[in-house]
Steps between C-alpha positions, in 0.01 A plus 500: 500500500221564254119370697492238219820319628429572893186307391705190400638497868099498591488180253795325623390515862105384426726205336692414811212472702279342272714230307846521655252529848787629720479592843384842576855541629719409235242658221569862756853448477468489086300816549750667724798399219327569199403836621866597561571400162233713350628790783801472315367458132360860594825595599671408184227675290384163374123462410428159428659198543644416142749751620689365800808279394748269674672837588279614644424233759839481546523857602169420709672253675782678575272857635331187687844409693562862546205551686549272724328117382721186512580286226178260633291780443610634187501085386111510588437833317669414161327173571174678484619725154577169369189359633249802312669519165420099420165618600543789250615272222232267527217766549634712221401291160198479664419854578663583136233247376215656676608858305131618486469470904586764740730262703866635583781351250848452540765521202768341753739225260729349768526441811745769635573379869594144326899643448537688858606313833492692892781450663589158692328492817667246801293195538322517863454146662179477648465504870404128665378435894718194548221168617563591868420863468218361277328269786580805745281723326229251380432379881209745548250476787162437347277663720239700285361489129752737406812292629375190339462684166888664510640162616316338199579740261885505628521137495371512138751718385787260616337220389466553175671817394226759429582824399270735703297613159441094467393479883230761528348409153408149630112421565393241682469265145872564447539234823513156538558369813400175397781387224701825758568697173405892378491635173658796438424771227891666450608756282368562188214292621666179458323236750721190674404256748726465858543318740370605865691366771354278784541770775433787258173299452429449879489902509319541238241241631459710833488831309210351318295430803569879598411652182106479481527731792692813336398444117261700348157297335618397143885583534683227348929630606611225682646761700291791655566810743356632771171655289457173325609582246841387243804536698712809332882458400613765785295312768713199377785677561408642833427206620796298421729792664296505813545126561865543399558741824307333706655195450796638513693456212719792509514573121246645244233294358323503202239286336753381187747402773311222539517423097869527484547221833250298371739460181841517657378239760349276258797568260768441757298116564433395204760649214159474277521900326288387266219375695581789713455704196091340448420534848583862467354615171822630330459524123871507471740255730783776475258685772490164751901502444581771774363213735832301427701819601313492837602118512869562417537761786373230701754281389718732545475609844470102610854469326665808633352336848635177468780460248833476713687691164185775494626743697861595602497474883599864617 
């Protein structure tokens, strides 16, 4: 690829982080797939990217597979392609426009990853703690600053379905214990308002009276390490394992976990997917819709249980 067209990658990325304002993760894995598509631009003896057709990407899919990504993967990268030529489209009358200027243009027509579909990937159901494994883990001794801030910050993940980027954004404005609700900033920095629930609110109340000690003068996280400072997505993560052996659990833990039982539970109450659907932030209610799945294998096993015609009797 030509320096001119690398430099619309450049573009495309200062976009992501400055209007799209994705996470530093997702805008690294758009980096990471864009890159191989250049890689294999290069390959191909194409120099800008007027040149690559559906073909092509179908070919790059395919060399994709062969080197060993899933159909998941190779979703997300033609997702990106897709993603970065309606960026070029836009950007490109505008650039052409702006002839006298030495900004990069494009000459790209169509969207070329529009026509081309990775292979079907099997739909993974989310892991859930059932509510007994749930109270299990969430009994935690509070006997130190640092206790009282992981059983508040585990209780508010339950509660109200956080995902972790959600969690560790939240200053101390974000809370109110008062009306017992938190407001959220979510993906593509859309901000709701949820609910807090009464014990998640009792933690958070004795976290509070801990956190003056630990936080740094002027730090406004609600939640804060060991050097006073904004608790980090791996100490998150860290945490919630260590409590998950110690409390004995017996199966891997992970911060989302608590996302996905937060919806199944309240799912599996209620039958409400589309207030489910709010209280988690989905854009799209086909995304809260794996939640029924969960349900029905519920359902399921309670029949196969207890239906005298379920089961054949051996």
């Amino acid at each position: 690829m030509t320096p001119a067209a690398l430099e619309w990658l450049a573009r495309f990325r200062r976009y992501l982080r400055s209007e799209r304002r994705l996470s530093a993760h997702t805008d690294a894995g758009y980096a990471r797939d864009l890159l191989a598509l250049a890689k294999f631009c290069d390959h191909l003896k194409l120099a800008d990217w007027s040149k690559l057709d559906s073909q092509h990407l179908r070919t790059f899919a395919a060399h994709s597979h062969a080197h060993g990504l899933g159909p998941r993967s190779i979703q997300r990268r033609l997702s990106a392609v897709r993603s970065f030529y309606a960026f070029l489209l836009r950007e490109a009358p505008a650039a052409a426009a702006a002839a006298a200027s030495a900004r990069p243009r494009s000459r790209v027509t169509g969207n070329p990853a529009l026509e081309v579909r990775a292979p079907k990937a099997a739909r993974r159901l989310p892991q859930t703690l059932d509510a007994d494994q749930m109270a299990r883990l969430l009994q935690i001794p509070v006997d130190s600053a640092l206790s009282a801030r992981d059983r508040a910050l585990m209780e508010l993940l339950y509660s109200s379905g956080l995902r972790l980027a959600e969690l560790v954004g939240l200053d101390l404005t974000s809370l109110d214990l008062k009306d017992r609700v938190v407001r959220v900033l979510g993906k593509g920095s859309k901000a709701r308002i949820v609910p807090v629930g009464r014990l998640a609110a009792e933690a958070l109340r004795g976290w509070l009276k801990e956190r003056s000690a630990l936080a740094r003068s002027g730090e406004t996280a609600l939640f804060v390490g060991r050097r006073g400072e904004r608790l980090g997505h791996r100490a998150v993560q860290t945490r919630v394992a260590y409590w998950a052996r110690r409390q004995g659990l017996g199966v891997p833990v992970h911060p989302h976990l608590f996302r996905h039982s937060f919806a199944s539970h309240l799912l599996e109450s209620s039958g409400e997917l589309r207030g489910v659907q709010e209280l988690l932030g989905h854009a799209d209610i086909s995304t809260t819709q794996i939640y029924t799945h969960l349900d029905f294998q519920h359902l399921a096993r309670i029949y196969d249980a207890t239906h005298p015609r379920a089961r054949r009797k051996g």
